[in-house]
C-alpha positions in Angstrom: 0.0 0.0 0.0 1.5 3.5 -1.1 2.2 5.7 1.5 -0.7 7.9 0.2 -3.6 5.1 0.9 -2.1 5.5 4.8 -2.5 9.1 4.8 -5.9 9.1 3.4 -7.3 6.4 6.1 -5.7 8.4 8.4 -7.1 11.5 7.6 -10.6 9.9 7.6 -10.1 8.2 10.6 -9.4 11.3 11.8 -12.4 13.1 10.3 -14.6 10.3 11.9 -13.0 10.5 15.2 -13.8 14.7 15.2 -17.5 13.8 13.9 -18.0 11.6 16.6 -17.3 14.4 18.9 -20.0 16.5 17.8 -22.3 14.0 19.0 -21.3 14.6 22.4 -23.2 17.1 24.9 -22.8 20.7 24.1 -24.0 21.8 27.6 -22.7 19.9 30.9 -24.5 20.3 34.5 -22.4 19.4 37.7 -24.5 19.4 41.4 -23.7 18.2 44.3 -25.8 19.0 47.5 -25.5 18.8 51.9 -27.3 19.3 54.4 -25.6 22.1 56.1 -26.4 22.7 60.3 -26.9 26.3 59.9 -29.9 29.0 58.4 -30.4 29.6 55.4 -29.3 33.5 55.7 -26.0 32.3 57.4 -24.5 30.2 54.0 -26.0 32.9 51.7 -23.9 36.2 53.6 -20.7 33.9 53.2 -21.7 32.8 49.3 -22.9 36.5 48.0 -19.3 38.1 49.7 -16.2 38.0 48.0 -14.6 37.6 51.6 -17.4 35.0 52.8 -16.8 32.8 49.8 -12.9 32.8 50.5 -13.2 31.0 53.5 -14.8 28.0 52.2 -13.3 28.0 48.4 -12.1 24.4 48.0 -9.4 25.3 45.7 -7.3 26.7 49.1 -7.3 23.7 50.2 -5.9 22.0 48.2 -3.6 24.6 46.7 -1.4 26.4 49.2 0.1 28.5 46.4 -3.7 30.1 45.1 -3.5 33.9 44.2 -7.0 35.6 44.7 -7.6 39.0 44.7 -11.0 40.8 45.5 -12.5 43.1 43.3 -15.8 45.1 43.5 -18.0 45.9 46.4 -17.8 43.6 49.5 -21.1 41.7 49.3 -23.7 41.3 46.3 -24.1 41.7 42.6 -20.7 42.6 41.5 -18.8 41.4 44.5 -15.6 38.4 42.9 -12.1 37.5 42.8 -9.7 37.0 40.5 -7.6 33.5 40.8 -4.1 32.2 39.9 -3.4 28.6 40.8 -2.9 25.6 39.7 -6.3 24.8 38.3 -6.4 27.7 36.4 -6.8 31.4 36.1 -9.6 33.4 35.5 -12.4 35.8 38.0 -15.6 34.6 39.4 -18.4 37.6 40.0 -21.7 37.1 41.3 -24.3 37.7 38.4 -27.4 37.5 40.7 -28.8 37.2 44.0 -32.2 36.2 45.5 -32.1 36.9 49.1 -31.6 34.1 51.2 -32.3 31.4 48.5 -29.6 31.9 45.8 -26.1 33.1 44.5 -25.6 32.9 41.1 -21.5 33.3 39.4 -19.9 34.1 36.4 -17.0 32.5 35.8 -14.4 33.6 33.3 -11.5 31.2 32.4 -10.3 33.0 29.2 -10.0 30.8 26.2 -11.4 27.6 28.5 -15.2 29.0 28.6 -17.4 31.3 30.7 -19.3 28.8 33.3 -21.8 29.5 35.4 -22.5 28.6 39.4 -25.3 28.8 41.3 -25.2 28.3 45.1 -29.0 27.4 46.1 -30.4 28.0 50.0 -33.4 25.5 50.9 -34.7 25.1 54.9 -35.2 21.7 56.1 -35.7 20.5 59.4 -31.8 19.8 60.6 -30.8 23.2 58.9 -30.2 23.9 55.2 -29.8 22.0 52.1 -27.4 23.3 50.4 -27.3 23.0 46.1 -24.0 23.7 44.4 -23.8 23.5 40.4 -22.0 24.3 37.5 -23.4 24.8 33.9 -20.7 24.8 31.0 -22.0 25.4 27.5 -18.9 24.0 25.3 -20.7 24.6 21.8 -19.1 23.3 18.9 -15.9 23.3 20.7 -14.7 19.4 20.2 -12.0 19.5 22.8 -14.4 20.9 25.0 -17.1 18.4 24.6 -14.8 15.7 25.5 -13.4 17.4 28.3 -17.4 17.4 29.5 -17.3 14.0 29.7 -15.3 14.5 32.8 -16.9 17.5 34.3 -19.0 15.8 37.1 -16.1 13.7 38.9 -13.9 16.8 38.0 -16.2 19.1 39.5 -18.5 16.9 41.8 -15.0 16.1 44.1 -14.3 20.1 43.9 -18.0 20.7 45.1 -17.9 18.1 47.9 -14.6 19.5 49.3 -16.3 22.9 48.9 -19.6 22.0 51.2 -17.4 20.3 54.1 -15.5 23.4 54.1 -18.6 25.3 54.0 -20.0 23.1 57.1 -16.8 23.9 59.0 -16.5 27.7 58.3 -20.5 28.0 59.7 -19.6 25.5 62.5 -16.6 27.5 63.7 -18.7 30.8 64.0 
């Protein structure tokens, strides 16, 4: 076989292969949830304040060597950090707020997509269940599809680590 027959099955393998992809989801949503001993009012102060959300952001935990920096008022629509580490780079700012029930985030990671989170606040008997999740819209972007795939254990351990710390923060106040 000429050496042009290999390059034309691999080229079509190839096509195939990025075809395929297109089949994957385009939009990706990542939840996890707790039970959290505290009100409702309590977890939504800490997740609608730049400082608040600082001393339960799972990525300090696990990366000593984090940059953030606070921009925009304290608390509310506006209020984010910037982040440096080894995750990544990019700003989360909350988008919108519903008193005492939700705290919605834009996240910007450059090149890597524009997320969004949304911390939800709902009472229950032992204290508050709380609802974190991520939506990811990855478009045509074939890479990105993929990489969706992987977004729930990715993110699910992130938002796991992110509710203990949450527990503990409220617990220690």
């Amino acid at each position: 076989m000429a050496i042009q027959s290999y390059l034309l099955i691999g080229a079509g393998v190839i096509g195939a292969l990025g075809l395929l992809t297109f089949t994957l989801p385009q939009k990706v949503h990542v939840e996890r949830e707790a039970i959290i001993n505290a009100e409702p009012d309590t977890l939504y102060k800490l997740a609608s304040s730049n400082t608040g959300f600082q001393t339960f952001n799972p990525y300090k935990s696990v990366d000593p060597d984090l940059k953030i920096e606070l921009f925009g008022p304290a608390t509310g629509v506006g209020s984010g950090f910037s982040f440096d580490g080894k995750d990544g780079k990019g700003t989360q700012t909350i988008s919108s707020l519903e008193a005492n029930q939700s705290v919605t985030m834009q996240i910007d990671l450059g090149a890597k997509g524009t997320p969004t989170q949304t911390f939800k606040f709902h009472k229950v008997p032992t204290g508050t269940r709380v609802v974190w999740g991520l939506d990811a819209d990855f478009g045509n972007n074939p890479i990105g599809r993929i990489i969706g795939l992987f977004m729930d254990k990715m993110m699910g351990e992130t938002f796991e680590r992110g509710l203990i710390n949450l527990s503990v923060a409220v617990a220690s106040k």
